[in-house]
PyMOL CGO cylinders between C-alpha atoms (Angstrom):
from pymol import cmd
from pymol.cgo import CYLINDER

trace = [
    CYLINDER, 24.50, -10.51, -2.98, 26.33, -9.93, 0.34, 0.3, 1, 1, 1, 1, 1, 1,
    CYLINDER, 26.33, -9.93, 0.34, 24.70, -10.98, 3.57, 0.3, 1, 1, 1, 1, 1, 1,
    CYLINDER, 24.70, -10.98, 3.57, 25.00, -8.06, 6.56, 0.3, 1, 1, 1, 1, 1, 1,
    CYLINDER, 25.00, -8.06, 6.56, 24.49, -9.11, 9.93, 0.3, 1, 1, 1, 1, 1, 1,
    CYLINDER, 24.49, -9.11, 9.93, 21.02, -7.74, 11.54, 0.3, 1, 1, 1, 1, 1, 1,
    CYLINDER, 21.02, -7.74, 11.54, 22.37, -8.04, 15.02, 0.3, 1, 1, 1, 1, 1, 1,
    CYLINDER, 22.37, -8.04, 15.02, 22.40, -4.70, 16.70, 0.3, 1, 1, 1, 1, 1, 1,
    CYLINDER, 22.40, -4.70, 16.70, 25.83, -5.09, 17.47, 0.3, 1, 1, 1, 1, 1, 1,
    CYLINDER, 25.83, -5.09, 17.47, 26.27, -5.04, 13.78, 0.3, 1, 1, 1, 1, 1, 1,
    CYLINDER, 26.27, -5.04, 13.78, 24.19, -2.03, 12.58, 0.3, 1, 1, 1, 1, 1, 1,
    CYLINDER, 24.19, -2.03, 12.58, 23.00, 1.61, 13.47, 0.3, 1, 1, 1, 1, 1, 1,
    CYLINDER, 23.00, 1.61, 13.47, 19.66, 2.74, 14.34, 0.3, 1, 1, 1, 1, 1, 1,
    CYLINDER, 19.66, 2.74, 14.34, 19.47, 4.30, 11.27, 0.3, 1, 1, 1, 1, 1, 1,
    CYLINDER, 19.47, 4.30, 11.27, 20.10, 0.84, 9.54, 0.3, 1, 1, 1, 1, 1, 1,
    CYLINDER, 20.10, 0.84, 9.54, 17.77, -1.15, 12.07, 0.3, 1, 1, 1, 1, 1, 1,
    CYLINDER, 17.77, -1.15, 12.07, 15.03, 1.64, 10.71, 0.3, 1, 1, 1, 1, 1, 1,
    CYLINDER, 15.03, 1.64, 10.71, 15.87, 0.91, 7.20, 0.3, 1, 1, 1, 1, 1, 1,
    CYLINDER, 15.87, 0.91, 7.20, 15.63, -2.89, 8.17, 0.3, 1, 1, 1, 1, 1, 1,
    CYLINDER, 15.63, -2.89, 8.17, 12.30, -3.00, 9.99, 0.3, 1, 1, 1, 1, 1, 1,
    CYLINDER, 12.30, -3.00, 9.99, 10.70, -0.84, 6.76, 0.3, 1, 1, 1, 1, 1, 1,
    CYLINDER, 10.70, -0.84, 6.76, 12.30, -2.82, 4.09, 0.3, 1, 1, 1, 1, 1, 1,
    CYLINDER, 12.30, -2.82, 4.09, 11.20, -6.24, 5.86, 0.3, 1, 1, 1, 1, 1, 1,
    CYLINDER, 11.20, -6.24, 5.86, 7.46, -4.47, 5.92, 0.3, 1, 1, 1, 1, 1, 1,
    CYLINDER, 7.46, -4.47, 5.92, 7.06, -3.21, 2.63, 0.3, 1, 1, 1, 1, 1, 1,
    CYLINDER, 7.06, -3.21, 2.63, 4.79, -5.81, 0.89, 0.3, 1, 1, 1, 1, 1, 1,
    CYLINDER, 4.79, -5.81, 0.89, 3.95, -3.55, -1.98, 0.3, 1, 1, 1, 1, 1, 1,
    CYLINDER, 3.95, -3.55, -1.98, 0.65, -2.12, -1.10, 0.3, 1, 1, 1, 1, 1, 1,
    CYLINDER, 0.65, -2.12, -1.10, 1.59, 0.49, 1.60, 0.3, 1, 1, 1, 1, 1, 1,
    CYLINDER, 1.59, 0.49, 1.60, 0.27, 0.36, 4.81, 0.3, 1, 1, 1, 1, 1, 1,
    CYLINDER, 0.27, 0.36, 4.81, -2.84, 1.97, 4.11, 0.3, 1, 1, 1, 1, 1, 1,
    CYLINDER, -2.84, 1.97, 4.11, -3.61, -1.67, 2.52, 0.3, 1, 1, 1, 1, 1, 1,
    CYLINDER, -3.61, -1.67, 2.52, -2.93, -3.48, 5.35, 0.3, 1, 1, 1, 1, 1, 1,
    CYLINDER, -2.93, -3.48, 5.35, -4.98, -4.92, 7.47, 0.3, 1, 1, 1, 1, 1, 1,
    CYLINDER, -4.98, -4.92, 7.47, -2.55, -6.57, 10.23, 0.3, 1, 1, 1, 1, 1, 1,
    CYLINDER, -2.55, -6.57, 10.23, -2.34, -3.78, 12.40, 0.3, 1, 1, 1, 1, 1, 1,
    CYLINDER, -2.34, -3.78, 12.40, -6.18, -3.39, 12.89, 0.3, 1, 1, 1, 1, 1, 1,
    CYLINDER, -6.18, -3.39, 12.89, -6.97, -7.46, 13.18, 0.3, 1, 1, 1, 1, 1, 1,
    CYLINDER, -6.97, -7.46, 13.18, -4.63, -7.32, 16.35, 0.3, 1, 1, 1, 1, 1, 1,
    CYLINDER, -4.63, -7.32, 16.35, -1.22, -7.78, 14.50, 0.3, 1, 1, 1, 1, 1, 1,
    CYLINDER, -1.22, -7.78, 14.50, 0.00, -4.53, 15.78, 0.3, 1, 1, 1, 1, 1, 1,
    CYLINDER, 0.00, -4.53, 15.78, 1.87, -1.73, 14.47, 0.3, 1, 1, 1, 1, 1, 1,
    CYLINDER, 1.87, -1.73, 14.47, 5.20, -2.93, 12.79, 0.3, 1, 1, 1, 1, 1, 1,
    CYLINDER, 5.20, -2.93, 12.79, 7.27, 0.48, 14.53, 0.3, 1, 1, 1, 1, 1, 1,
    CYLINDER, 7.27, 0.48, 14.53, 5.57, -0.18, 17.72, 0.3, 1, 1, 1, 1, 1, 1,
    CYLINDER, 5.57, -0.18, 17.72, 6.15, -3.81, 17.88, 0.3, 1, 1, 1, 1, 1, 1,
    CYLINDER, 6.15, -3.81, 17.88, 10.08, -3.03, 16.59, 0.3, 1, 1, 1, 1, 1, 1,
    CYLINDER, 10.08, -3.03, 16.59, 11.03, -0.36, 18.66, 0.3, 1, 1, 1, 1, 1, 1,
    CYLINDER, 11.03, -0.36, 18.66, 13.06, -1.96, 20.94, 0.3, 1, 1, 1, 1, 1, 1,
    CYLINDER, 13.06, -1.96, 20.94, 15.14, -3.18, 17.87, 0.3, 1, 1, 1, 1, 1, 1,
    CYLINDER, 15.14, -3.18, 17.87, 15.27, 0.27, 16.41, 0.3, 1, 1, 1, 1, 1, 1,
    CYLINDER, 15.27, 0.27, 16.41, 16.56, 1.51, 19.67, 0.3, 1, 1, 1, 1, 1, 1,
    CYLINDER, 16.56, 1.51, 19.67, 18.94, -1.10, 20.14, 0.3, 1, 1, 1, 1, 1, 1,
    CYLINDER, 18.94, -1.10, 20.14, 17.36, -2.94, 23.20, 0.3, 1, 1, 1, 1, 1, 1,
    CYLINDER, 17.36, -2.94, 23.20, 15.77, -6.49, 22.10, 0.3, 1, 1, 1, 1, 1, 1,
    CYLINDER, 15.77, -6.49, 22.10, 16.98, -8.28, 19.01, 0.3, 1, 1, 1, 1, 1, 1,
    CYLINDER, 16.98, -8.28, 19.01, 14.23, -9.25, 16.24, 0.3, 1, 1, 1, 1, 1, 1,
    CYLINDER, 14.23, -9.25, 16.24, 14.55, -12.32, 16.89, 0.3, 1, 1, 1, 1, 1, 1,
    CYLINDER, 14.55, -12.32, 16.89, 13.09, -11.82, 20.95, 0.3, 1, 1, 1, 1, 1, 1,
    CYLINDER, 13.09, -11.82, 20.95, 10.95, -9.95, 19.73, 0.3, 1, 1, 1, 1, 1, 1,
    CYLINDER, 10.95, -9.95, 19.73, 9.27, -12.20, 17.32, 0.3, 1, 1, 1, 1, 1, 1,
    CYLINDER, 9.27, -12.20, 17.32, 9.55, -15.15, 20.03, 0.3, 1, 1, 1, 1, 1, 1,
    CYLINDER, 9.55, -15.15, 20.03, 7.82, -12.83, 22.56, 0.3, 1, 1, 1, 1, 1, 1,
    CYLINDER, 7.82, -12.83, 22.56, 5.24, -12.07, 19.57, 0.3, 1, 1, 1, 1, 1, 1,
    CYLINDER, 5.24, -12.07, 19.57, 4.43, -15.26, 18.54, 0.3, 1, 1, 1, 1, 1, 1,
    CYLINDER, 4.43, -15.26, 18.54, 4.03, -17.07, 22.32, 0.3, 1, 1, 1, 1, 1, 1,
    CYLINDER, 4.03, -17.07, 22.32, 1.72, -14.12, 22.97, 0.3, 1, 1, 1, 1, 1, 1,
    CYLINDER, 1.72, -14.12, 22.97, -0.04, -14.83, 19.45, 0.3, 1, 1, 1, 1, 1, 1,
    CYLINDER, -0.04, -14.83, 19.45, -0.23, -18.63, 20.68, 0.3, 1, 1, 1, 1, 1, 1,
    CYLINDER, -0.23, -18.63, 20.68, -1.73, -18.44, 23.58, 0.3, 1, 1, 1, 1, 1, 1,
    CYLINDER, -1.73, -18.44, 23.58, -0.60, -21.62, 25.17, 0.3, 1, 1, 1, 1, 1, 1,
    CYLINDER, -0.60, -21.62, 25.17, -1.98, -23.22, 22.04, 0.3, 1, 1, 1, 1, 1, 1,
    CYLINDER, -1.98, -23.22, 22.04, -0.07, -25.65, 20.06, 0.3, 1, 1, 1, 1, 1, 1,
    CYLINDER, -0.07, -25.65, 20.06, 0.26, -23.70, 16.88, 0.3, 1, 1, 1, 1, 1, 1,
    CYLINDER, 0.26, -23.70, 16.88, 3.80, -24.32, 14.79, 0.3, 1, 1, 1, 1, 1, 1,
]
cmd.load_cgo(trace, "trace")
């Protein structure tokens, strides 16, 4: 198996899409979930900027997770 890049520099919007869904399917569908209603958010709101090509995932999961922290010391 051959390892693309994720860096926006690297793919389309179209394959930042296809990226962000893929790394969200867990098998149950959405409808199953529970993350976005116990505060996780929804995963295309919380991606956009990667879809459009503004923040990479990795920001955005920083940002995420010092927000989900809350100046707690959580690894």
């Amino acid at each position: 198996m051959e390892f693309k890049s994720i860096l926006i520099k690297d793919t389309t919007k179209e394959e930042r899409e296809m990226i962000v869904k893929n790394s969200m399917d867990c098998g149950g569908g959405c409808e199953n979930c529970s993350s976005c209603w116990l505060g996780g958010g929804s995963p295309w709101d919380v991606y956009q900027d990667y879809i459009d090509g503004k923040r990479e995932i990795r920001e955005i999961n920083a940002e995420y997770m010092d927000s989900y922290r809350q100046g707690r010391n959580i690894v």
